[in-house]
PQR file with spaces between the fields and no chain letter, atoms N, CA, C, O and H, PARSE charges and radii, in Angstrom:
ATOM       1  N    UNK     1     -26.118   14.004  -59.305 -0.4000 1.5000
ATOM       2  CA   UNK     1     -25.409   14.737  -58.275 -0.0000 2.0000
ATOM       3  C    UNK     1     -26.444   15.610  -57.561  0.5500 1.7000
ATOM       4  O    UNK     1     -27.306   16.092  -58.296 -0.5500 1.4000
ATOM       5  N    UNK     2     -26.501   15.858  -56.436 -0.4000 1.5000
ATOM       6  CA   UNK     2     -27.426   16.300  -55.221 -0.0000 2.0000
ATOM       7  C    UNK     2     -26.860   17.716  -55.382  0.5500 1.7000
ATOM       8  O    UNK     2     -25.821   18.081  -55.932 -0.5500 1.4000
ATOM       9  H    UNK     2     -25.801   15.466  -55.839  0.4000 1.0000
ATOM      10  N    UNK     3     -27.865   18.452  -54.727 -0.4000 1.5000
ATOM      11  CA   UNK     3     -27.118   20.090  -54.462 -0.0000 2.0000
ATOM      12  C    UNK     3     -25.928   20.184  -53.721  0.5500 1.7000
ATOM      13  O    UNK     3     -24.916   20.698  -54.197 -0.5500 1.4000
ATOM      14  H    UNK     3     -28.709   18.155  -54.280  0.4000 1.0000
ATOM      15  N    UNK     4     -26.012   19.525  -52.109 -0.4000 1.5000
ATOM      16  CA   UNK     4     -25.037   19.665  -51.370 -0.0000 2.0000
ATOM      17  C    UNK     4     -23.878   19.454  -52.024  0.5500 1.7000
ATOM      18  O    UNK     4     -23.024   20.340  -51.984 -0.5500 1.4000
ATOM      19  H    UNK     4     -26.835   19.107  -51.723  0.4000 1.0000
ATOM      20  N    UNK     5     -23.607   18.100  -52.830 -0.4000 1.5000
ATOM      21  CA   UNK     5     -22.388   17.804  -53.378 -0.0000 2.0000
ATOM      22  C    UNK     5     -21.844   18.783  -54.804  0.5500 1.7000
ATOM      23  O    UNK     5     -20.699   18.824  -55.255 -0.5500 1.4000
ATOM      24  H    UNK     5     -24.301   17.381  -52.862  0.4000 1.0000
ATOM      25  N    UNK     6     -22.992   19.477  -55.279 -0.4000 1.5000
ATOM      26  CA   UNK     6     -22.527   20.268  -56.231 -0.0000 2.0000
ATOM      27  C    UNK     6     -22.002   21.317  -55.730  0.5500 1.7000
ATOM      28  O    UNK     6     -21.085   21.975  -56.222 -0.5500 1.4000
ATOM      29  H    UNK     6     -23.922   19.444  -54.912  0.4000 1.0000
ATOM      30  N    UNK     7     -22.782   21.584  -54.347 -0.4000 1.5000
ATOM      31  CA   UNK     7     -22.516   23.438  -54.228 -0.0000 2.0000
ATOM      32  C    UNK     7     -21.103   22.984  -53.379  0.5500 1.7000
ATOM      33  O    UNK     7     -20.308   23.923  -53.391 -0.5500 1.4000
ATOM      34  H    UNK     7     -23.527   21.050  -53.947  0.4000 1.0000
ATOM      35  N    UNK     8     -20.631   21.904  -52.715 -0.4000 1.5000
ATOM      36  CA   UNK     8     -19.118   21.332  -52.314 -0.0000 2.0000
ATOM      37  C    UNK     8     -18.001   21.025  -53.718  0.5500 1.7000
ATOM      38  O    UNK     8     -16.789   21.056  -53.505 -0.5500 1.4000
ATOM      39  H    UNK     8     -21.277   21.141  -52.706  0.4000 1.0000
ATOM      40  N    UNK     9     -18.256   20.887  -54.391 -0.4000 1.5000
ATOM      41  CA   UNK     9     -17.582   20.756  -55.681 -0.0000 2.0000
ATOM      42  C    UNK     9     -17.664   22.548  -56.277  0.5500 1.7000
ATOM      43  O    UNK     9     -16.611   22.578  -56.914 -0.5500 1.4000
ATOM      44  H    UNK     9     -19.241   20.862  -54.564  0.4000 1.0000
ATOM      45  N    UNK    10     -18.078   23.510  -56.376 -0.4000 1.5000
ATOM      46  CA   UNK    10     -18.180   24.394  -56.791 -0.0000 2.0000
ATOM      47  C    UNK    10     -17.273   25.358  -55.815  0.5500 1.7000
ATOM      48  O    UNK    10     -16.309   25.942  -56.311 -0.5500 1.4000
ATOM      49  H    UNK    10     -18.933   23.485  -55.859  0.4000 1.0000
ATOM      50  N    UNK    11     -17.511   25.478  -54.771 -0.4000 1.5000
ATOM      51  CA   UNK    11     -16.495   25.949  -53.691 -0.0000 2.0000
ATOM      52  C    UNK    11     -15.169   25.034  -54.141  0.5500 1.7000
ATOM      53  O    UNK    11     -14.379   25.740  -54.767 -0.5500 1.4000
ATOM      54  H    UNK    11     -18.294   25.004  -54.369  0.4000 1.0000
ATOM      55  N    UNK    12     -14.803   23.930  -54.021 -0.4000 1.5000
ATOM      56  CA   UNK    12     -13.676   23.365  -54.195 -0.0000 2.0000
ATOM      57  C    UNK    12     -12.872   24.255  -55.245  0.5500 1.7000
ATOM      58  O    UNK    12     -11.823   24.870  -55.055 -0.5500 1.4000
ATOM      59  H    UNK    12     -15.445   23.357  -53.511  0.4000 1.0000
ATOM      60  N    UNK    13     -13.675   24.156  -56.457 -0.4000 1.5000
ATOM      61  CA   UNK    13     -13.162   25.068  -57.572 -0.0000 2.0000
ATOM      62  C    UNK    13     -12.874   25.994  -57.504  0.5500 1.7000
ATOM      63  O    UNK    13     -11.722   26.283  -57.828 -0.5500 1.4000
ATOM      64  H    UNK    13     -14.527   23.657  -56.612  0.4000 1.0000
ATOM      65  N    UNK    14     -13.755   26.955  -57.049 -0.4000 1.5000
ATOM      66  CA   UNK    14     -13.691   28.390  -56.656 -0.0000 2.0000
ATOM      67  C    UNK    14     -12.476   28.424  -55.482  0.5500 1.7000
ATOM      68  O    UNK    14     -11.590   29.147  -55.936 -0.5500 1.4000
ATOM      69  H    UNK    14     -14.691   26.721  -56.786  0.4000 1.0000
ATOM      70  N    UNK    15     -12.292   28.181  -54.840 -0.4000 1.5000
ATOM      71  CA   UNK    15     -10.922   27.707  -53.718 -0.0000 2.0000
ATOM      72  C    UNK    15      -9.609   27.653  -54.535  0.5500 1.7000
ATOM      73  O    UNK    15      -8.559   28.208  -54.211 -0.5500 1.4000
ATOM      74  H    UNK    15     -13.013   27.594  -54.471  0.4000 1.0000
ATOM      75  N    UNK    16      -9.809   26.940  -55.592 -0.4000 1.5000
ATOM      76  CA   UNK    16      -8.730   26.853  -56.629 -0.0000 2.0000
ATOM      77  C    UNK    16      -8.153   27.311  -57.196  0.5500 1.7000
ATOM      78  O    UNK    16      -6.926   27.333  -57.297 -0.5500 1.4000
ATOM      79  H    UNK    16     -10.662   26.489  -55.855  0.4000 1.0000
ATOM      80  N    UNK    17      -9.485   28.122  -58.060 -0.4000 1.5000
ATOM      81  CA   UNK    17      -8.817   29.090  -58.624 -0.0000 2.0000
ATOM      82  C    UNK    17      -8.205   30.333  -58.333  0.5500 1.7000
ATOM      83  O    UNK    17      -7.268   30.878  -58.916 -0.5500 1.4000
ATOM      84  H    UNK    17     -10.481   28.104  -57.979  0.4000 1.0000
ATOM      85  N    UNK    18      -9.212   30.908  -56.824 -0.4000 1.5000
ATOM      86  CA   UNK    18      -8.468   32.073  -56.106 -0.0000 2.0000
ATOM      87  C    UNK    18      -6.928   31.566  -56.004  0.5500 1.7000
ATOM      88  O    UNK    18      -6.041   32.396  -56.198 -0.5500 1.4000
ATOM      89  H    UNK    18      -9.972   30.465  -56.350  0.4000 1.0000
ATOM      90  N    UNK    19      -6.600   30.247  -55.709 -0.4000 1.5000
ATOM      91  CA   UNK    19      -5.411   30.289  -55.304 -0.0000 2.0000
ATOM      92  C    UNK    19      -4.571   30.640  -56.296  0.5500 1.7000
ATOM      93  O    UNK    19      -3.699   31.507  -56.227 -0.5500 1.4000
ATOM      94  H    UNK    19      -7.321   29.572  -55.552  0.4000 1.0000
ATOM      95  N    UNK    20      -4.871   29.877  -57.332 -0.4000 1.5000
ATOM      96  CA   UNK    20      -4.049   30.000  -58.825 -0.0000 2.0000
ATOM      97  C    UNK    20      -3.603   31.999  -59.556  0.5500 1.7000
ATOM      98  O    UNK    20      -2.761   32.628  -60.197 -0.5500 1.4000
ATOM      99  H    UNK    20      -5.579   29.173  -57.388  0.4000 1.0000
ATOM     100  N    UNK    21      -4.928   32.148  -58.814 -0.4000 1.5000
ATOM     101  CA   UNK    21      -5.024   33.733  -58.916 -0.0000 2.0000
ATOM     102  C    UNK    21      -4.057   34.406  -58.052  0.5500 1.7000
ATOM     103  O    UNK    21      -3.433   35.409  -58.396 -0.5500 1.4000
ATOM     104  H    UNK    21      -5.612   31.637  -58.293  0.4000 1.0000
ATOM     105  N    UNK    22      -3.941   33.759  -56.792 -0.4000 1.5000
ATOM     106  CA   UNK    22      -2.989   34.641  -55.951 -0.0000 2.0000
ATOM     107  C    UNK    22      -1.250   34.109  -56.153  0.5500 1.7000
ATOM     108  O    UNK    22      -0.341   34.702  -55.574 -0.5500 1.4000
ATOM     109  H    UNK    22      -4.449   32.944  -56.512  0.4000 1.0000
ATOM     110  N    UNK    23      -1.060   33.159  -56.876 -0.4000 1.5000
ATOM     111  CA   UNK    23       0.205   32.639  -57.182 -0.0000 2.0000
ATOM     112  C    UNK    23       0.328   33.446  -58.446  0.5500 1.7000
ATOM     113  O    UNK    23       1.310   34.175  -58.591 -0.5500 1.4000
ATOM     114  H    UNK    23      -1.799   32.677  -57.347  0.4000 1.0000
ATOM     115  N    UNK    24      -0.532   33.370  -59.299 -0.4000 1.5000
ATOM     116  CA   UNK    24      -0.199   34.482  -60.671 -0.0000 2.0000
ATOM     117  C    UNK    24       0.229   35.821  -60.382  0.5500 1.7000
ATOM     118  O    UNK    24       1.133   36.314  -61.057 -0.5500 1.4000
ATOM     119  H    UNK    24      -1.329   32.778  -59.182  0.4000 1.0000
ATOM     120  N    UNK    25      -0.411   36.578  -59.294 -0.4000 1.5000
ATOM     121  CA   UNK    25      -0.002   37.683  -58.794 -0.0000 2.0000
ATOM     122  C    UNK    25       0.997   37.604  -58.351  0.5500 1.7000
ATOM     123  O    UNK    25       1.990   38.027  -58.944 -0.5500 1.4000
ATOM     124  H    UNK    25      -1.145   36.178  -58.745  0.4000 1.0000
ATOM     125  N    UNK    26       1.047   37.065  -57.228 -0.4000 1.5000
ATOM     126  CA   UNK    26       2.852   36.343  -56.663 -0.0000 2.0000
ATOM     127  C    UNK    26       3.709   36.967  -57.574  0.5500 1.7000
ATOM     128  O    UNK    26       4.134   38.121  -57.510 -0.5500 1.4000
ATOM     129  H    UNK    26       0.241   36.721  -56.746  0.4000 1.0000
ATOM     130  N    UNK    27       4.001   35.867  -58.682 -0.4000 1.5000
ATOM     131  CA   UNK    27       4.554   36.155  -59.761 -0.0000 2.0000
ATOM     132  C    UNK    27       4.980   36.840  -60.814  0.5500 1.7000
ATOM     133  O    UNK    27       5.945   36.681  -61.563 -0.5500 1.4000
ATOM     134  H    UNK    27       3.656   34.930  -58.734  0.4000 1.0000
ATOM     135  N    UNK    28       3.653   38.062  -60.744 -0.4000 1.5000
ATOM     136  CA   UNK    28       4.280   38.804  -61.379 -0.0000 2.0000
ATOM     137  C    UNK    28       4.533   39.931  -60.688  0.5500 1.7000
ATOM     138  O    UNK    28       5.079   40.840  -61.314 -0.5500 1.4000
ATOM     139  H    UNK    28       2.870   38.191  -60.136  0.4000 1.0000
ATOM     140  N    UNK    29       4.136   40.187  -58.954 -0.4000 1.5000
ATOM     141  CA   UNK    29       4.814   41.120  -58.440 -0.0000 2.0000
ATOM     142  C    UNK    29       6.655   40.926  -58.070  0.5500 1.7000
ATOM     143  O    UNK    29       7.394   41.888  -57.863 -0.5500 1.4000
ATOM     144  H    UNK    29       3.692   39.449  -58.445  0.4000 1.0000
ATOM     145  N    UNK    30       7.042   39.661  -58.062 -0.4000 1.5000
ATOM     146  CA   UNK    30       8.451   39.236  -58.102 -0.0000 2.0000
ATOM     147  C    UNK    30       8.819   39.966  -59.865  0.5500 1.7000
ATOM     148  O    UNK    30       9.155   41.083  -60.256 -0.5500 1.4000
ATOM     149  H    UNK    30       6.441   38.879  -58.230  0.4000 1.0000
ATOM     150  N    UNK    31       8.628   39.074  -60.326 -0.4000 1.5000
ATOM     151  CA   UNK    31       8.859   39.471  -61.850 -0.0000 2.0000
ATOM     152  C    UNK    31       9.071   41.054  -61.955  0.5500 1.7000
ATOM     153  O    UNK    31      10.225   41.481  -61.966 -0.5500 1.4000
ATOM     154  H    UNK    31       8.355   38.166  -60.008  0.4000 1.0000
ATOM     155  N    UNK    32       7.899   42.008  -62.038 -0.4000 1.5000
ATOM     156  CA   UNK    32       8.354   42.915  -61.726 -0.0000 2.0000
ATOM     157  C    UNK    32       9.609   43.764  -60.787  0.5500 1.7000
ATOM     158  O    UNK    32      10.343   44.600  -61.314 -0.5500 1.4000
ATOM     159  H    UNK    32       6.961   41.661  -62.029  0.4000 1.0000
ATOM     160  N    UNK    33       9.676   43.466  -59.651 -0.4000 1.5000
ATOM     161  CA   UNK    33      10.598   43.331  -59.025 -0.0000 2.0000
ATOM     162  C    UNK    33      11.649   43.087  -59.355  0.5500 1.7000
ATOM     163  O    UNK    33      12.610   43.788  -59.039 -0.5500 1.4000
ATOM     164  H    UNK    33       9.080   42.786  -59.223  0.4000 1.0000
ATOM     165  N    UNK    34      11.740   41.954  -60.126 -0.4000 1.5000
ATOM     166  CA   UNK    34      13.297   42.302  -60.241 -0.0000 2.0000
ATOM     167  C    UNK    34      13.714   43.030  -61.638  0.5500 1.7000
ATOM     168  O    UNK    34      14.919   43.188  -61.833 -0.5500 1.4000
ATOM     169  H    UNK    34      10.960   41.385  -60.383  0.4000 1.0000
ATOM     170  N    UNK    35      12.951   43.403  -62.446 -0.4000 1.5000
ATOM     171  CA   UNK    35      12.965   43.960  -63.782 -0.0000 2.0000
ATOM     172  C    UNK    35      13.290   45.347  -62.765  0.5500 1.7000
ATOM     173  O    UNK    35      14.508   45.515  -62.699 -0.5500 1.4000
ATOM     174  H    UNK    35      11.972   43.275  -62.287  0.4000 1.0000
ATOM     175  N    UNK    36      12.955   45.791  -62.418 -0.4000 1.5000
ATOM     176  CA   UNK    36      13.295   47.639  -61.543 -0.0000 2.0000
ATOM     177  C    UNK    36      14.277   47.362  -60.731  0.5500 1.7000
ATOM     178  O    UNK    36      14.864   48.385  -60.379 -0.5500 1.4000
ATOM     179  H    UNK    36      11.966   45.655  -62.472  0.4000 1.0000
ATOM     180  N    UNK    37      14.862   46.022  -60.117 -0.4000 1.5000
ATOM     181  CA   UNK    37      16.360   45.908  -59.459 -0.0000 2.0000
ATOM     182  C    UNK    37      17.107   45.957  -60.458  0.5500 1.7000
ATOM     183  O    UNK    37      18.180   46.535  -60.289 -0.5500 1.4000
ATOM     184  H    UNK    37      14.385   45.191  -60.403  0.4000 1.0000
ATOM     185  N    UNK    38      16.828   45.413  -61.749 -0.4000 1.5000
ATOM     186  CA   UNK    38      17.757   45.224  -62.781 -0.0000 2.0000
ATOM     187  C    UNK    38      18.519   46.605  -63.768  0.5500 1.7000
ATOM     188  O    UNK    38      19.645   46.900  -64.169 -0.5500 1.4000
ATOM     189  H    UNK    38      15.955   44.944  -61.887  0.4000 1.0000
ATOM     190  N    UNK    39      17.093   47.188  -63.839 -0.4000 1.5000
ATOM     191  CA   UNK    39      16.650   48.269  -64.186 -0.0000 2.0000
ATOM     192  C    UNK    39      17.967   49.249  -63.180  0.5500 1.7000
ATOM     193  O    UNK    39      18.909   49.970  -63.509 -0.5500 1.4000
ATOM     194  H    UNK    39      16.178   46.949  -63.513  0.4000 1.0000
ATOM     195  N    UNK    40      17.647   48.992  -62.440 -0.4000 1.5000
ATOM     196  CA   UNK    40      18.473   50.006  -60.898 -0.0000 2.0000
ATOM     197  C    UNK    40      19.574   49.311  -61.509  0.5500 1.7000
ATOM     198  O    UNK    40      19.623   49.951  -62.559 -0.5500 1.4000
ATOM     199  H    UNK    40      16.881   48.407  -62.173  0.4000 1.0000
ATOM     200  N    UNK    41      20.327   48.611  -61.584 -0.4000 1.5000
ATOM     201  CA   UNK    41      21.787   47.883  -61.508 -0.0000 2.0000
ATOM     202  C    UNK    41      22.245   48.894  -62.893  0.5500 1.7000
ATOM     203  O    UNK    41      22.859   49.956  -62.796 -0.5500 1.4000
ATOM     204  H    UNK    41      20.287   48.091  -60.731  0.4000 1.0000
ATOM     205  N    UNK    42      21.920   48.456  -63.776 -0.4000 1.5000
ATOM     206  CA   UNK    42      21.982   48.938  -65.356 -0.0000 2.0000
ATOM     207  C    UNK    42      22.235   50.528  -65.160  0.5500 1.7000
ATOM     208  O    UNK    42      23.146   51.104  -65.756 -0.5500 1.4000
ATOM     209  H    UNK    42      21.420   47.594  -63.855  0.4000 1.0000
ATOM     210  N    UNK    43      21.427   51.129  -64.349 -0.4000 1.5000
ATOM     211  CA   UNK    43      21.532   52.778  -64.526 -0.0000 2.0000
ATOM     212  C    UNK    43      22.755   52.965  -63.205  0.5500 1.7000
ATOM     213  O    UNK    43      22.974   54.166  -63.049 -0.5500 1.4000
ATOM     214  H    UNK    43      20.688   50.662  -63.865  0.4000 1.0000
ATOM     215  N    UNK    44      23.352   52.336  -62.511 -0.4000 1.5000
ATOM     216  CA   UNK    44      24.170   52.439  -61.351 -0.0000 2.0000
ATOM     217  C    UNK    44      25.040   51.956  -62.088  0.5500 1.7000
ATOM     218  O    UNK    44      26.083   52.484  -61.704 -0.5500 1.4000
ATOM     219  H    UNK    44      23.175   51.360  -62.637  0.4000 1.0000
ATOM     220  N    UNK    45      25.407   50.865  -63.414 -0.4000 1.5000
ATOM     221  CA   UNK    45      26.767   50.667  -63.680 -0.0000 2.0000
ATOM     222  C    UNK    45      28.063   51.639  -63.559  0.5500 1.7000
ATOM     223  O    UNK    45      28.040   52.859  -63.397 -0.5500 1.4000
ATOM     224  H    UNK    45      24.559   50.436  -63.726  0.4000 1.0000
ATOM     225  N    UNK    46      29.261   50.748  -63.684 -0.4000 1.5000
ATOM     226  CA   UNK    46      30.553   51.381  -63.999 -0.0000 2.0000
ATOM     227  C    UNK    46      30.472   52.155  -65.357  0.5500 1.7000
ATOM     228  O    UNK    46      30.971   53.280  -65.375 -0.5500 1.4000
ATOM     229  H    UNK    46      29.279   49.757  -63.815  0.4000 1.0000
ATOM     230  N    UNK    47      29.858   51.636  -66.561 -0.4000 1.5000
ATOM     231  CA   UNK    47      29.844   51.962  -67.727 -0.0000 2.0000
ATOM     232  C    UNK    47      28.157   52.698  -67.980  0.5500 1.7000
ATOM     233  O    UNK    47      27.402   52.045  -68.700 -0.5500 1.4000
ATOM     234  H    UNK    47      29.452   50.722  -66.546  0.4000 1.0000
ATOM     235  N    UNK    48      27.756   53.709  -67.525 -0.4000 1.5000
ATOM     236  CA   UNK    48      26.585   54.312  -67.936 -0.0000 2.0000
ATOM     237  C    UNK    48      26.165   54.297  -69.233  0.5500 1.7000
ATOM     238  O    UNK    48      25.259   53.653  -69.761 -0.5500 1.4000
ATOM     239  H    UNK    48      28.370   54.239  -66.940  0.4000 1.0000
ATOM     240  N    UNK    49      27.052   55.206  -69.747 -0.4000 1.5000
ATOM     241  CA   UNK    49      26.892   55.364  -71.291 -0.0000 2.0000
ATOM     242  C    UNK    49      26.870   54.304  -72.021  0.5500 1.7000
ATOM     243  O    UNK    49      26.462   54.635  -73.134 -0.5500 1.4000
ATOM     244  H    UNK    49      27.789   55.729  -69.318  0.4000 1.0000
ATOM     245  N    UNK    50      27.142   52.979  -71.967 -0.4000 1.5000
ATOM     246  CA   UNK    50      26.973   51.699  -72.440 -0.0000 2.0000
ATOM     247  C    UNK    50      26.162   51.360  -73.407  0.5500 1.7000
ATOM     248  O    UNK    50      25.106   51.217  -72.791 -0.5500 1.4000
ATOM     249  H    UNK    50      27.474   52.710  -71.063  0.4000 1.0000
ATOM     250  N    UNK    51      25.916   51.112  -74.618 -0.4000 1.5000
ATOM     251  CA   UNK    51      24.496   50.988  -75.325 -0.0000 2.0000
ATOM     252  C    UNK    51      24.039   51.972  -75.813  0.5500 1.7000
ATOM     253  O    UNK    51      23.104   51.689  -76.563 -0.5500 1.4000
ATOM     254  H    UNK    51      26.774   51.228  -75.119  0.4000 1.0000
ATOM     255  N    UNK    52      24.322   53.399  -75.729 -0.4000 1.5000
ATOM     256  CA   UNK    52      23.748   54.291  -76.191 -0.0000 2.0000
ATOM     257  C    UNK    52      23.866   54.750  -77.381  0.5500 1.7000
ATOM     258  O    UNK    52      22.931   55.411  -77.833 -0.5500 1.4000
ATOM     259  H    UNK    52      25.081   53.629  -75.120  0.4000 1.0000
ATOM     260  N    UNK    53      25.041   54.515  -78.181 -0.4000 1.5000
ATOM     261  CA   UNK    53      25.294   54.586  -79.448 -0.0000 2.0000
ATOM     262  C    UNK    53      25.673   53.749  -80.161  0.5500 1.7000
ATOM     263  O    UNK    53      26.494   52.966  -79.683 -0.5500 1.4000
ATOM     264  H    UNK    53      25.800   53.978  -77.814  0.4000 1.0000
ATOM     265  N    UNK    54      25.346   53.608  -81.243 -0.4000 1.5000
ATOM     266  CA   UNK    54      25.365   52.296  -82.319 -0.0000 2.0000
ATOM     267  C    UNK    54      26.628   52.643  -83.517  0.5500 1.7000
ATOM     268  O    UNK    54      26.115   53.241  -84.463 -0.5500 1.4000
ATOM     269  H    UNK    54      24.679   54.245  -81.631  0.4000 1.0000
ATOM     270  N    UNK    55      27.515   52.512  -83.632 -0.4000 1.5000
ATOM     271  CA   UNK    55      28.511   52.402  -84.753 -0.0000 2.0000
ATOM     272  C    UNK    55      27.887   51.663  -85.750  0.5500 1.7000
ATOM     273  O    UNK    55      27.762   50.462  -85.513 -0.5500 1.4000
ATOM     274  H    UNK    55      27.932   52.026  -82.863  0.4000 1.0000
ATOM     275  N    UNK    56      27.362   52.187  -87.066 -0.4000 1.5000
ATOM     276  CA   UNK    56      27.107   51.731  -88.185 -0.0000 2.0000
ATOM     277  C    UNK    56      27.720   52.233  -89.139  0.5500 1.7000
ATOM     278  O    UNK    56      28.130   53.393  -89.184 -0.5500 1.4000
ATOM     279  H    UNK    56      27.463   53.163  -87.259  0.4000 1.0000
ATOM     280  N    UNK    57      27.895   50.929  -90.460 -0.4000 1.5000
ATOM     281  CA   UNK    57      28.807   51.805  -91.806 -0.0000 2.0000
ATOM     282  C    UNK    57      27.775   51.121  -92.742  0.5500 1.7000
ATOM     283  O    UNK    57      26.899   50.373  -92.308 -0.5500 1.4000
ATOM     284  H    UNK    57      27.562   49.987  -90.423  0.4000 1.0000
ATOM     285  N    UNK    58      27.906   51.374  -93.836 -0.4000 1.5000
ATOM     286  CA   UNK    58      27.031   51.152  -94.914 -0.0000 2.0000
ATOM     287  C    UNK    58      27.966   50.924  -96.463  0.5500 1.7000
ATOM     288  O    UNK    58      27.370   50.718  -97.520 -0.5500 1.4000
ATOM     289  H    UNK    58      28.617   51.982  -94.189  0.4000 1.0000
């Protein structure tokens, strides 16, 4: 393999992976996102107090 075609194969890659990099981000700025809409829904319920105490017997 010649330089030209390596240093064209090396960019290709590098091209790639930024992308893969900017879809991972993507992803987890959605992800996040909706964990703090959810987050928001949960603390806006009808039932606030919901979950907060545990009934246990022994």
């Amino acid at each position: 393999m010649d330089i030209p075609e390596l240093s064209v194969v090396m960019s290709q890659a590098n091209a790639m992976q930024q992308a893969g990099i900017s879809l991972t981000k993507m992803a987890m700025d959605t992800n996040k996102e909706n964990a703090q809409n959810m987050k928001d829904m949960i603390e806006k319920s009808a039932l606030p107090n919901l979950g907060n105490n545990i009934d246990s017997r022994a």
